[in-house]
C-alpha positions in Angstrom: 0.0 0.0 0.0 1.1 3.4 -1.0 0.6 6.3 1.4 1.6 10.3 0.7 3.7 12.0 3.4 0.4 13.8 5.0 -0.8 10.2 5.9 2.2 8.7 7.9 3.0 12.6 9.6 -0.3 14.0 10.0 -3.2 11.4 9.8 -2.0 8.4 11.5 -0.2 10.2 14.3 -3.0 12.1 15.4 -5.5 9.3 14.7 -3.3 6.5 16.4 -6.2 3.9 17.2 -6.2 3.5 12.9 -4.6 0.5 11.6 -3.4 -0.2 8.4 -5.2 -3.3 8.1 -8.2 -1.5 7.9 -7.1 0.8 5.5 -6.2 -1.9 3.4 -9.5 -3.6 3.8 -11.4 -0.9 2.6 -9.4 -0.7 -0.4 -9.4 -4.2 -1.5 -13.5 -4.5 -1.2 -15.1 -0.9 -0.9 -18.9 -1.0 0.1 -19.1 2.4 -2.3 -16.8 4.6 -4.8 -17.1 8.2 -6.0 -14.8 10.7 -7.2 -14.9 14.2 -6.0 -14.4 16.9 -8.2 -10.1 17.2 -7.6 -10.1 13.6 -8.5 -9.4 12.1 -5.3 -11.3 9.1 -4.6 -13.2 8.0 -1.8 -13.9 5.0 -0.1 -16.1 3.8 2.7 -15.8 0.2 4.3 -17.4 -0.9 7.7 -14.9 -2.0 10.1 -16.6 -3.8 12.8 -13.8 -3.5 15.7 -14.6 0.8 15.2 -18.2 0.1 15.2 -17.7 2.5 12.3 -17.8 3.2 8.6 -14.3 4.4 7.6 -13.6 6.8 4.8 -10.5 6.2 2.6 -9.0 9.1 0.6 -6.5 8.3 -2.5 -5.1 10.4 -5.3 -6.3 10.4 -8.5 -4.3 6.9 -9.1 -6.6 5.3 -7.0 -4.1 3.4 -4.8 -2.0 6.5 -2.9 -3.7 6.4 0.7 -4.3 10.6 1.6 -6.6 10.3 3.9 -8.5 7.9 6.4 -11.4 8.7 9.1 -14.2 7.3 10.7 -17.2 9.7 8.7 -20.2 10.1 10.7 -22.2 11.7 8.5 -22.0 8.2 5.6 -25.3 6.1 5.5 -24.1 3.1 3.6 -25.8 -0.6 3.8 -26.2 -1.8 7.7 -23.1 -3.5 8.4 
């Protein structure tokens, strides 16, 4: 898995309870897709252990991890 410099400094320090693992669940087997208008793309997979949907942010390649949060606010399928 491919992260940017803003992920390992910024994300994953200040969200320490995220794990990779997860990350790379969500990439491998999304439960929804859409690009936003800058091209990034977005992810959202349930991870059971957070009790959460978690968001996944990549560059426009699709596979360069920006971003990853728990999003409050997405109403996907019930887990």
């Amino acid at each position: 898995m491919r992260t940017t410099r803003y992920l390992v400094e910024q994300v994953l320090r200040k969200r320490r309870y995220l794990r990779l693992e997860w990350i790379e669940a969500v990439l491998e087997t999304p439960a929804h897709r859409e690009r936003q208008t800058d091209g990034r793309i977005r992810l959202w997979g349930y991870i059971a252990p957070l009790g959460r949907w978690l968001r996944v942010v990549t560059l426009e390649d699709g596979e360069t991890v920006h971003n990853a949060f728990p999003d409050r606010d997405f109403k996907g399928p019930p887990p």
